[in-house]
C-alpha positions as YAML, in Angstrom:
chain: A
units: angstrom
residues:
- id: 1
  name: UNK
  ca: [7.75, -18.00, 3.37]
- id: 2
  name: UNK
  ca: [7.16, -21.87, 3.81]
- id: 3
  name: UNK
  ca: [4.26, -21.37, 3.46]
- id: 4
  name: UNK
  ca: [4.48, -19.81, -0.53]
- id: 5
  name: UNK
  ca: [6.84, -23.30, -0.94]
- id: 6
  name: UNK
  ca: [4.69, -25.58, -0.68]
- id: 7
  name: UNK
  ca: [1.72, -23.48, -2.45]
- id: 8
  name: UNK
  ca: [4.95, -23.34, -5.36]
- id: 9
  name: UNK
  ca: [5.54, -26.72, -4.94]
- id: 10
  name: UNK
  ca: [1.97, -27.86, -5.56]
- id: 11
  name: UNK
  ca: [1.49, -25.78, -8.26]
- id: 12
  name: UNK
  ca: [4.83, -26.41, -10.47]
- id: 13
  name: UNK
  ca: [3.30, -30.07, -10.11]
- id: 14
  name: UNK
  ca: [0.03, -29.46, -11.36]
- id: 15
  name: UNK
  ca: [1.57, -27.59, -13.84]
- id: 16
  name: UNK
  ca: [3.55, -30.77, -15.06]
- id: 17
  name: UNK
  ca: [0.56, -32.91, -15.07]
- id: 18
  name: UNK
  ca: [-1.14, -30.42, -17.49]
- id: 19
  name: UNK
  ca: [1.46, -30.24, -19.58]
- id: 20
  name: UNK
  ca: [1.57, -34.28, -20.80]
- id: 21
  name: UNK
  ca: [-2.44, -33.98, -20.16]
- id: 22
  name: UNK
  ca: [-3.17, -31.05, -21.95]
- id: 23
  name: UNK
  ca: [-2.42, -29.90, -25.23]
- id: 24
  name: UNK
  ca: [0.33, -27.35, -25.52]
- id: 25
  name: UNK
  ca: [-1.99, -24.03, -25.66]
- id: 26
  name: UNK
  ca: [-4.62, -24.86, -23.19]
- id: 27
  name: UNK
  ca: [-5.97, -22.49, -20.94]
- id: 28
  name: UNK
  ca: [-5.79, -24.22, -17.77]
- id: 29
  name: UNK
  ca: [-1.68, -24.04, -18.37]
- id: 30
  name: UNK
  ca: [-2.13, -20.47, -18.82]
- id: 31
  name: UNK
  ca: [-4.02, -20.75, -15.05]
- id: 32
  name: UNK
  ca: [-1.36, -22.80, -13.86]
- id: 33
  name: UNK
  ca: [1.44, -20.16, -14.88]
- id: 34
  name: UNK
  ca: [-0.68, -17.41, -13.61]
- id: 35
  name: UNK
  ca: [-0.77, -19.41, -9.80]
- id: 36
  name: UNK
  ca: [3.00, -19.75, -9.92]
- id: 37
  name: UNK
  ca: [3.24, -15.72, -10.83]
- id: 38
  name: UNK
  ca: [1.25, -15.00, -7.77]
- id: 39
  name: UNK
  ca: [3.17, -17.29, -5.41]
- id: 40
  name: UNK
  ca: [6.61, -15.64, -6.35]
- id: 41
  name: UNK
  ca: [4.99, -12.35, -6.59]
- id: 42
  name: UNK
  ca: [4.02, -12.58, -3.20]
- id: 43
  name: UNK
  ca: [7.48, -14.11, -2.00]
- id: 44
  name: UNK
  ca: [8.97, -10.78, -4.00]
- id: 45
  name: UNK
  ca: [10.41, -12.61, -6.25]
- id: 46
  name: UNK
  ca: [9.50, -10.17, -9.26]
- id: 47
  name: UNK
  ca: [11.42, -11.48, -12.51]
- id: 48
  name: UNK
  ca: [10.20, -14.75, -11.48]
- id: 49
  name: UNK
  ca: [6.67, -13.29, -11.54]
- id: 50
  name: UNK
  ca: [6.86, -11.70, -14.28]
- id: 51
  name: UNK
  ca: [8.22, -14.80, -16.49]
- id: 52
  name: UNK
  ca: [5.72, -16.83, -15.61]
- id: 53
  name: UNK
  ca: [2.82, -14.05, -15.77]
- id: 54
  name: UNK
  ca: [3.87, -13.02, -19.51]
- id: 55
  name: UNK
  ca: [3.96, -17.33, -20.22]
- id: 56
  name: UNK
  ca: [0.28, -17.25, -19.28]
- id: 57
  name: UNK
  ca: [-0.40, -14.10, -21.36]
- id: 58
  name: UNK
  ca: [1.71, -15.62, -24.18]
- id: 59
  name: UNK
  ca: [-1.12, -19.16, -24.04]
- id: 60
  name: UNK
  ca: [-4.42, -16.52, -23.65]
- id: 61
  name: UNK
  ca: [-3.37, -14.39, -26.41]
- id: 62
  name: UNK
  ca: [-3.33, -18.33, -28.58]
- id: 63
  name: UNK
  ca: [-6.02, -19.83, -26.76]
- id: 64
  name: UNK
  ca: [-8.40, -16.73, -26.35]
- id: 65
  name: UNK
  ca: [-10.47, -15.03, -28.08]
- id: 66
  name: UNK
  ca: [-8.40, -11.03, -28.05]
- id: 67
  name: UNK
  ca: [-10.38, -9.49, -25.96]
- id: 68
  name: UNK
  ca: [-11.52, -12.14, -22.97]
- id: 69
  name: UNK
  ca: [-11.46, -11.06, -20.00]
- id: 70
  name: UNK
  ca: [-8.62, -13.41, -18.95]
- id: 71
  name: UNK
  ca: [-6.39, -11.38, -20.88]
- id: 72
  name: UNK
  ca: [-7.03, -8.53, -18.74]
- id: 73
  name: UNK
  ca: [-6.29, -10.52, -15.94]
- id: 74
  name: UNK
  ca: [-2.72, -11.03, -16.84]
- id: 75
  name: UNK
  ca: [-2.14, -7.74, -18.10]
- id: 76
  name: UNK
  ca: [-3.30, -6.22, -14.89]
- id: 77
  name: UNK
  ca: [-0.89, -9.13, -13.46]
- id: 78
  name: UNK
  ca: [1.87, -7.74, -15.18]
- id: 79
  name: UNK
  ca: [1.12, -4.12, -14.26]
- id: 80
  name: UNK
  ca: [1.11, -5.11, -10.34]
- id: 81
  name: UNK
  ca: [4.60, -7.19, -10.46]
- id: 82
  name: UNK
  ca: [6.06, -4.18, -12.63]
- id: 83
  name: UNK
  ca: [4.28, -1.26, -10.24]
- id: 84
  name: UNK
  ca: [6.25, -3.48, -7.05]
- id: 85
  name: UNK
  ca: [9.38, -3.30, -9.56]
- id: 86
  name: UNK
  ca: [8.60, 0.51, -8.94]
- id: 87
  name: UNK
  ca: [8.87, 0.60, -13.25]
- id: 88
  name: UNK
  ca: [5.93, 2.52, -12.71]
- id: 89
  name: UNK
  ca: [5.91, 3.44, -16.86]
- id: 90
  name: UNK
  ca: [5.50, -0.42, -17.85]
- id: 91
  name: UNK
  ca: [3.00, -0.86, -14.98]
- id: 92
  name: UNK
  ca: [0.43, 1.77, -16.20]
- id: 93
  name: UNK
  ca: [1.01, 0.66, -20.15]
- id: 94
  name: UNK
  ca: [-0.21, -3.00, -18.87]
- id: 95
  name: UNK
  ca: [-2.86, -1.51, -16.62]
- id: 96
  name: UNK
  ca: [-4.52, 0.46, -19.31]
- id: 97
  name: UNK
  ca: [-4.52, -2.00, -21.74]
- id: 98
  name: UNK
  ca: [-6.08, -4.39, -18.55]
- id: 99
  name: UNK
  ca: [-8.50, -1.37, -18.78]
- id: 100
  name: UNK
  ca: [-9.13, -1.08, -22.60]
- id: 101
  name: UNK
  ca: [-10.31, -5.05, -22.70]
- id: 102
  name: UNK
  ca: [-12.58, -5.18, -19.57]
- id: 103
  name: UNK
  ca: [-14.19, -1.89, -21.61]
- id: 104
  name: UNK
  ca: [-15.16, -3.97, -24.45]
- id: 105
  name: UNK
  ca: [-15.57, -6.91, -22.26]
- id: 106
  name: UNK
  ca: [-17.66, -6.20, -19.61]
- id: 107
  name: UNK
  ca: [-20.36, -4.25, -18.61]
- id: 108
  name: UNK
  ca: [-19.88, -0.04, -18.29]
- id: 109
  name: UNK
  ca: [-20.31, -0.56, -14.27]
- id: 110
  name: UNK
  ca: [-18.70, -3.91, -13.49]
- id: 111
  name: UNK
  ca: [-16.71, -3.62, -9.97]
- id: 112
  name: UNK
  ca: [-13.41, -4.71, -12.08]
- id: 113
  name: UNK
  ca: [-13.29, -1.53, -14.15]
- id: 114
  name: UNK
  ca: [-13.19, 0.38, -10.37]
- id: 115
  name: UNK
  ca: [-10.25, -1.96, -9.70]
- id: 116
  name: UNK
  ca: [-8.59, -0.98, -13.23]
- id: 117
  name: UNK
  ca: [-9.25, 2.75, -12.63]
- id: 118
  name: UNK
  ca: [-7.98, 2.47, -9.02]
- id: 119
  name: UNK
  ca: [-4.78, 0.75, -9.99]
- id: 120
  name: UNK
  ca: [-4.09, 3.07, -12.78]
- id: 121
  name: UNK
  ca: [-4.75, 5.75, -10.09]
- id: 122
  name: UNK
  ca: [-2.11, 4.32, -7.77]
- id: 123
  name: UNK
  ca: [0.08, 4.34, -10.41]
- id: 124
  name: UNK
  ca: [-0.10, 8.10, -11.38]
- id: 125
  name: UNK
  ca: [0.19, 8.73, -7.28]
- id: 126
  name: UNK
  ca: [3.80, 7.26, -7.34]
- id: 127
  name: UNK
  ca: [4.58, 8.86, -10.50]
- id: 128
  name: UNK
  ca: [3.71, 12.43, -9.05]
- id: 129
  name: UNK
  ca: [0.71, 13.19, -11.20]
- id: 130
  name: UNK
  ca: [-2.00, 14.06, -9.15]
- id: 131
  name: UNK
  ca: [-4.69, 15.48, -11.33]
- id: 132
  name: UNK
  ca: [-4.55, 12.11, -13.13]
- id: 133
  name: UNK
  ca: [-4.42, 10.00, -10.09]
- id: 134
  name: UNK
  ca: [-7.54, 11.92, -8.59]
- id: 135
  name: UNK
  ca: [-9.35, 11.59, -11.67]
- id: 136
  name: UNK
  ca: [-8.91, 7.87, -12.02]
- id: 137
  name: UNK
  ca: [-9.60, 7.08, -8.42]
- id: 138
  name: UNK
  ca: [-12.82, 9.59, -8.65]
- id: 139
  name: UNK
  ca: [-13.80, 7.53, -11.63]
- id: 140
  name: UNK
  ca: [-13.14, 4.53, -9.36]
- id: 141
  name: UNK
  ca: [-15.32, 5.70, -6.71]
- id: 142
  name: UNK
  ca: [-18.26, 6.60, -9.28]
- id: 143
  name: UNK
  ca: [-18.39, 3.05, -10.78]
- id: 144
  name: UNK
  ca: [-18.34, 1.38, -7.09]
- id: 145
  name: UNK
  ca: [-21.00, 3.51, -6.32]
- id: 146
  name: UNK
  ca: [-23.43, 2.32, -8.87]
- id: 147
  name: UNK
  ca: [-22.33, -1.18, -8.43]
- id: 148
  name: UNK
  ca: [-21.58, -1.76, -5.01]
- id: 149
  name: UNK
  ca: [-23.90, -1.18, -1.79]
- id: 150
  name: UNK
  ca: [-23.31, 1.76, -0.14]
- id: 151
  name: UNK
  ca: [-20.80, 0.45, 2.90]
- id: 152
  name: UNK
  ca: [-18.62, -1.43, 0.52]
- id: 153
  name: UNK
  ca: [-15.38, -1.79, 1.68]
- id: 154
  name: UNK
  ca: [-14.06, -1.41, -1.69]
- id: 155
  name: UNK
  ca: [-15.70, 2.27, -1.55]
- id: 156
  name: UNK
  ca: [-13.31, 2.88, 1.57]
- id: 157
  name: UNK
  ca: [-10.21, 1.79, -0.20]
- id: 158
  name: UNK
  ca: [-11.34, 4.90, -3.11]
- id: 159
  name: UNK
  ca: [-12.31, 7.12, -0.25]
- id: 160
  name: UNK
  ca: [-8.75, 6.51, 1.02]
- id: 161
  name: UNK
  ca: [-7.12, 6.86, -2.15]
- id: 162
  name: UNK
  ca: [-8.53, 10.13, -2.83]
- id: 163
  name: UNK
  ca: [-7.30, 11.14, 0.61]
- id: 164
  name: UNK
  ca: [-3.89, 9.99, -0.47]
- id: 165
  name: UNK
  ca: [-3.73, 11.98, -3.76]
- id: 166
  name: UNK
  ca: [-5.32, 15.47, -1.87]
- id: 167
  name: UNK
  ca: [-3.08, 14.72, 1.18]
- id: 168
  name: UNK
  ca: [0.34, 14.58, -1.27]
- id: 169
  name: UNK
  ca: [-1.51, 17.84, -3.00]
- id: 170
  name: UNK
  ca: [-1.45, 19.66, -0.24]
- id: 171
  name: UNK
  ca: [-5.17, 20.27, 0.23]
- id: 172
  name: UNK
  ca: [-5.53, 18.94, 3.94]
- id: 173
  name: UNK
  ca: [-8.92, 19.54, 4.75]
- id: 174
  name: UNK
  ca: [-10.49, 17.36, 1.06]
- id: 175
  name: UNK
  ca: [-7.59, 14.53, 2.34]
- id: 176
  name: UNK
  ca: [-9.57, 14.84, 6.00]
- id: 177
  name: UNK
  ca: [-12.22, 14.65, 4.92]
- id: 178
  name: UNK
  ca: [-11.82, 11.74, 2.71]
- id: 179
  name: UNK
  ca: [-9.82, 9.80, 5.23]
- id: 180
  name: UNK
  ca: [-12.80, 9.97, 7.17]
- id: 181
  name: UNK
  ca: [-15.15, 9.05, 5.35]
- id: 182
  name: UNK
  ca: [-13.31, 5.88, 4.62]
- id: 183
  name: UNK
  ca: [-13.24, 5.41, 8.67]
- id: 184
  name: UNK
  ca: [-16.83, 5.51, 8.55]
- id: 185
  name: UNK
  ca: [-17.36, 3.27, 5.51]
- id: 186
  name: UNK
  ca: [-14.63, 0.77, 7.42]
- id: 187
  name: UNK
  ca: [-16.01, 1.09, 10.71]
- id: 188
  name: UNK
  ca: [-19.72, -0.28, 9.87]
- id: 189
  name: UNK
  ca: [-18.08, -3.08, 6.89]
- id: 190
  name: UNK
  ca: [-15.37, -4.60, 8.83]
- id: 191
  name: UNK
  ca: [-14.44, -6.11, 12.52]
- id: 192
  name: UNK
  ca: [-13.79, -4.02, 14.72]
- id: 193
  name: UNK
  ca: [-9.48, -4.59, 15.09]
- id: 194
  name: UNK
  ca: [-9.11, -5.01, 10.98]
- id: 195
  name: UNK
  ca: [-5.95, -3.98, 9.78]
- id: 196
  name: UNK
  ca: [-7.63, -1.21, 7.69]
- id: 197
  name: UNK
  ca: [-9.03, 0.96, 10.49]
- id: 198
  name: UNK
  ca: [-5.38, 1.09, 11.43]
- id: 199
  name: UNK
  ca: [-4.47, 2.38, 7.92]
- id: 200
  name: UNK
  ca: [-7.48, 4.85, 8.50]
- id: 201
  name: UNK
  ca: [-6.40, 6.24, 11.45]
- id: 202
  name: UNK
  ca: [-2.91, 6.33, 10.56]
- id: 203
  name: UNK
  ca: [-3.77, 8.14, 7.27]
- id: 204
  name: UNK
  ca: [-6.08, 10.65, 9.34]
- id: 205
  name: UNK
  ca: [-2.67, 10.89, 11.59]
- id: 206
  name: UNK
  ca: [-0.75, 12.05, 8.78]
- id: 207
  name: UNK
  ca: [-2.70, 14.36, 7.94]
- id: 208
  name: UNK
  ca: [-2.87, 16.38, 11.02]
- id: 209
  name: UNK
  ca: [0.11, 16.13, 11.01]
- id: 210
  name: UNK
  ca: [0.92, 17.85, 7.74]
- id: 211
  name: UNK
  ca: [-1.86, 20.35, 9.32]
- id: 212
  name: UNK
  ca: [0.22, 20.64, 12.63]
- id: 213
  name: UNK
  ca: [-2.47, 19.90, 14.60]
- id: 214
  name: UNK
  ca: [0.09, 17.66, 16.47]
- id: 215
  name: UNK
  ca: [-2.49, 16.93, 19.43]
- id: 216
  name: UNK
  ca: [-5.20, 15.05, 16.90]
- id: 217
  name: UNK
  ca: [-2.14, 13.42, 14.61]
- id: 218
  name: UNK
  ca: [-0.73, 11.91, 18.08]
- id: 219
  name: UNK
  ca: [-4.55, 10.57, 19.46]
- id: 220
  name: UNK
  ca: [-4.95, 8.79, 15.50]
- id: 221
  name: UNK
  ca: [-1.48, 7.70, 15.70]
- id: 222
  name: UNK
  ca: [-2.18, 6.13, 19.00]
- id: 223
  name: UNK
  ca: [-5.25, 4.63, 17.76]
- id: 224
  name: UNK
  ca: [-3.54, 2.79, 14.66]
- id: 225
  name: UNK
  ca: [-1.38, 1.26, 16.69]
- id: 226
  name: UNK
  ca: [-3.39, -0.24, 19.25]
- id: 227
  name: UNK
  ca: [-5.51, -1.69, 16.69]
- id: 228
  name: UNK
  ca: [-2.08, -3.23, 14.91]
- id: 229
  name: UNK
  ca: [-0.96, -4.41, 18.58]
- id: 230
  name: UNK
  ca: [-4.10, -6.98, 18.53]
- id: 231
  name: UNK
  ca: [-4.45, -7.49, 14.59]
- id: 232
  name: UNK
  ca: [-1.06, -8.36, 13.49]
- id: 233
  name: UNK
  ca: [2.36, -9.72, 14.44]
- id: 234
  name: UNK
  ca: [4.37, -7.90, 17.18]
- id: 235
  name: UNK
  ca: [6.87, -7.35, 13.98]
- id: 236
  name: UNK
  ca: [4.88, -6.84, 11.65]
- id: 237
  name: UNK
  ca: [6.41, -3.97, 9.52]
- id: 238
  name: UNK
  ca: [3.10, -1.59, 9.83]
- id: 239
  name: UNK
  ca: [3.67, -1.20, 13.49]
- id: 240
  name: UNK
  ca: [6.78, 0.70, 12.31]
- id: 241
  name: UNK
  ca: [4.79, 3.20, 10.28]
- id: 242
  name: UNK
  ca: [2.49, 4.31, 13.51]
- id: 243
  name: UNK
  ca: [5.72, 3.93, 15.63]
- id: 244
  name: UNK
  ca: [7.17, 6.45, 13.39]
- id: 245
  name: UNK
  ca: [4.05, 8.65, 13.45]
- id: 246
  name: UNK
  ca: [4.07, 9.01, 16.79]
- id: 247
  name: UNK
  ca: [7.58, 10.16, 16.79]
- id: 248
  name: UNK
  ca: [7.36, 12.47, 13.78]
- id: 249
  name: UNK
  ca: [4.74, 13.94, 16.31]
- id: 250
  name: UNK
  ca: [6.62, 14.02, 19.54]
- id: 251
  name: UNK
  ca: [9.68, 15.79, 17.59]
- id: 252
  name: UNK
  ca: [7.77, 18.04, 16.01]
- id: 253
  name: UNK
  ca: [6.05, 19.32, 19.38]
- id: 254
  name: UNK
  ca: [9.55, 19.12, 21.06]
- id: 255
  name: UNK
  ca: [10.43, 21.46, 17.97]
- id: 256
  name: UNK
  ca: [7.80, 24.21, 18.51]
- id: 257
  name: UNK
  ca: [6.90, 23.66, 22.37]
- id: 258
  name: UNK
  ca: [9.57, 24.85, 25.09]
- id: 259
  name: UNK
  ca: [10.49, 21.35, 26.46]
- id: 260
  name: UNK
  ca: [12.02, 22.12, 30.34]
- id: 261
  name: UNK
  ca: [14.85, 19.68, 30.50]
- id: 262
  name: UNK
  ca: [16.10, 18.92, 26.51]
- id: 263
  name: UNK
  ca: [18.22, 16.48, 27.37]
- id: 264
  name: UNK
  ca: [14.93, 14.01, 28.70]
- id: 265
  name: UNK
  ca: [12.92, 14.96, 25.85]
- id: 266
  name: UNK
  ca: [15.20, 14.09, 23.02]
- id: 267
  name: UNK
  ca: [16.09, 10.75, 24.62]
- id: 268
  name: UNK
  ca: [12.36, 9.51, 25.03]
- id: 269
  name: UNK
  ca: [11.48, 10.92, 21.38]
- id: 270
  name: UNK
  ca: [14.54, 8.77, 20.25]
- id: 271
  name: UNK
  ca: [13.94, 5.89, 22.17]
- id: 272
  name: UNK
  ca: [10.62, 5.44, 19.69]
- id: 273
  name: UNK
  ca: [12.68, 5.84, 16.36]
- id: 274
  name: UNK
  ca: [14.86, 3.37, 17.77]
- id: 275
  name: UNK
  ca: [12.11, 1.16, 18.09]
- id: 276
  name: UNK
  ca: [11.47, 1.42, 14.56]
- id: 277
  name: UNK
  ca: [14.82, 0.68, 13.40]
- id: 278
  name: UNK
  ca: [14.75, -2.33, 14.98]
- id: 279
  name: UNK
  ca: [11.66, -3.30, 13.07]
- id: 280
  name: UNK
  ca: [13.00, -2.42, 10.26]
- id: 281
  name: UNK
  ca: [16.19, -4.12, 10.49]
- id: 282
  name: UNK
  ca: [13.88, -7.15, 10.25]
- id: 283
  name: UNK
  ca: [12.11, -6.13, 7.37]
- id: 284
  name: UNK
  ca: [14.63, -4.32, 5.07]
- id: 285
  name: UNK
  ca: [12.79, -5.55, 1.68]
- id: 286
  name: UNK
  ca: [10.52, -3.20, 2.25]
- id: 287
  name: UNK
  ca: [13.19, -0.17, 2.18]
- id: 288
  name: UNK
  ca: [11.49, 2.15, 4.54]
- id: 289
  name: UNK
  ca: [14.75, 3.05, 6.61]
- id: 290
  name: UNK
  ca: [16.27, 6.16, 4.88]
- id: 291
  name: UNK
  ca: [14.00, 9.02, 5.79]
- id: 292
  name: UNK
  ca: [13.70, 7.79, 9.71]
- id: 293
  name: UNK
  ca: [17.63, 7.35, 10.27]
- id: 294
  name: UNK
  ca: [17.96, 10.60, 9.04]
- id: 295
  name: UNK
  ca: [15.63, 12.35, 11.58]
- id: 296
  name: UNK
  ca: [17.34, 9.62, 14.19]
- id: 297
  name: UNK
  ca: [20.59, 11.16, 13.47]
- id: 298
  name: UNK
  ca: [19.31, 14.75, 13.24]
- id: 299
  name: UNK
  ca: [17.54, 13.91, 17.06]
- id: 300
  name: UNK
  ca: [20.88, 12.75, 18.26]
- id: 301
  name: UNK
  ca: [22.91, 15.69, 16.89]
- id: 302
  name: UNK
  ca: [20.09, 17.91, 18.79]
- id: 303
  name: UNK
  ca: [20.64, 16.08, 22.42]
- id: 304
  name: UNK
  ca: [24.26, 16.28, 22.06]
- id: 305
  name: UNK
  ca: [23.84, 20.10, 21.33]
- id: 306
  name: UNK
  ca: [21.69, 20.67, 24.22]
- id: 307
  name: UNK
  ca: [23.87, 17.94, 26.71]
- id: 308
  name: UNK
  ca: [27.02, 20.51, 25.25]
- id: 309
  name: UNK
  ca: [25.27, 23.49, 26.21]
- id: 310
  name: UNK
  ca: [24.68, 22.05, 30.06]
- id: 311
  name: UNK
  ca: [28.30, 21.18, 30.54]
- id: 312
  name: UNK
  ca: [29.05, 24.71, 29.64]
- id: 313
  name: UNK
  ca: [26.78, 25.93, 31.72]
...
């Protein structure tokens, strides 16, 4: 968070220097109110964002001819601080018309309609329309193909988005498939310990899991987090997502496997959701906690069951 200070700091005072240089409508203001957006977008500071975001808009729509491709820029701005807003309606509306102007702007196979299609994609994910989030990230995909060589890493991100949409669809084997194909693609573009072969892995994980194929969910799960262990903080708030794989997976096999003495089982599977709490108490902005306390508390209402049932026995 210092960090996004001083970059704030450095760019409120360019932005003052521009504004007794510069003449009211200029573009580079319209840059320098775009910077600041990022900076407090990033620090999740979202009305903040947004203010200064729809400022630069309000200069390019003057300064601009209406359909540069700056324009799109801050309308696909606008769409990203509203899609972390989770106002998923006003996100798409400024992603499409992001998407409209790059049409007329660029050419029919520039990389930054992909990025467009892919956002609008992401969009129609969270809003629970699937057939419209495949077909955008498909159309995604397509465009990156022509325009990007073949081990792109951008292609991996589609690949994985597809996964996403099939996975939520319930059609495991497509969401496998896809998953994997990202691996691959990730695996020859990027080091070996990126962060994104974790988010492969993990997604593969969650599939298998969904599949109850509890075995290969636990080995992926395993795999995304030793990658994290080297690639990130010891905090950082992914770790809690493969943490919380692996114990989705070890509950679900003490679930459907005969486990000889309950009352060691249930501990050791709580002992790793307990492990993610405490990540998560460190990162509550990002709101993850609600789904794993309830299985913690539905684990520790099982152990007291079984430590019940020993006592009477």
């Amino acid at each position: 968070m210092g960090e996004y200070s001083k970059a704030l700091s450095s760019y409120e005072r360019s932005l003052e220097i521009r504004k007794v240089a510069l003449p009211p409508n200029h573009p580079d203001l319209a840059a320098s109110y775009g910077n600041i957006g990022l900076v407090y977008d990033n620090m999740g500071e979202y009305s903040k964002a947004l203010a200064s975001y729809e400022r630069s808009l309000e200069i390019r729509k003057i300064a601009l001819p209406p359909n540069h491709p700056d324009l799109a820029s801050s309308y696909n701005n606008i769409g990203a601080v509203y899609y972390n807003m989770g106002e998923y309606s006003k996100a798409l509306s400024s992603y499409e018309r992001s998407l409209e102007i790059k049409n007329i702007a660029l050419p029919p196979n520039h990389p930054s309609l992909a990025s467009s299609y892919g956002n609008i994609g992401t969009v129609y994910i969270n809003m629970g329309e699937y057939s419209k989030a495949l077909s955008s990230h498909e159309r995604a995909l397509e465009i990156q193909k022509i325009a990007l060589p073949p081990n792109h890493p951008d292609l991996a991100s589609s690949y994985n988005n597809i996964g996403s949409v099939y996975d939520s669809m319930g059609e495991y084997s497509k969401a496998l498939s896809s998953h994997e194909r990202s691996l691959e693609i990730r695996k020859i573009a990027l080091p070996p310990n990126h962060p994104d072969l974790a988010a492969s892995y993990l997604n593969i994980g969650n599939v298998y899991t969904n599949m109850g194929e509890y075995s290969k969910a636990l080995s992926s799960y395993e795999r995304s987090l030793e990658i994290q262990k080297i690639a990130l903080p010891p905090n950082h708030p992914n770790l809690a997502y493969s943490y919380n794989g692996i114990g989705a997976v070890y509950y679900n096999m003490g679930k459907n496997l005969s486990c000889p003495i309950q009352s060691i089982c249930y501990p050791m599977i709580i002992a790793r959701f307990l492990m993610i709490n405490v990540i998560d108490q460190l990162f509550e902005h990002y709101n993850q906690n609600h789904s794993k306390i309830l299985i913690i508390g539905d684990l520790k209402l099982n152990i007291r069951k079984f430590q019940s049932s020993s006592r009477k026995s």
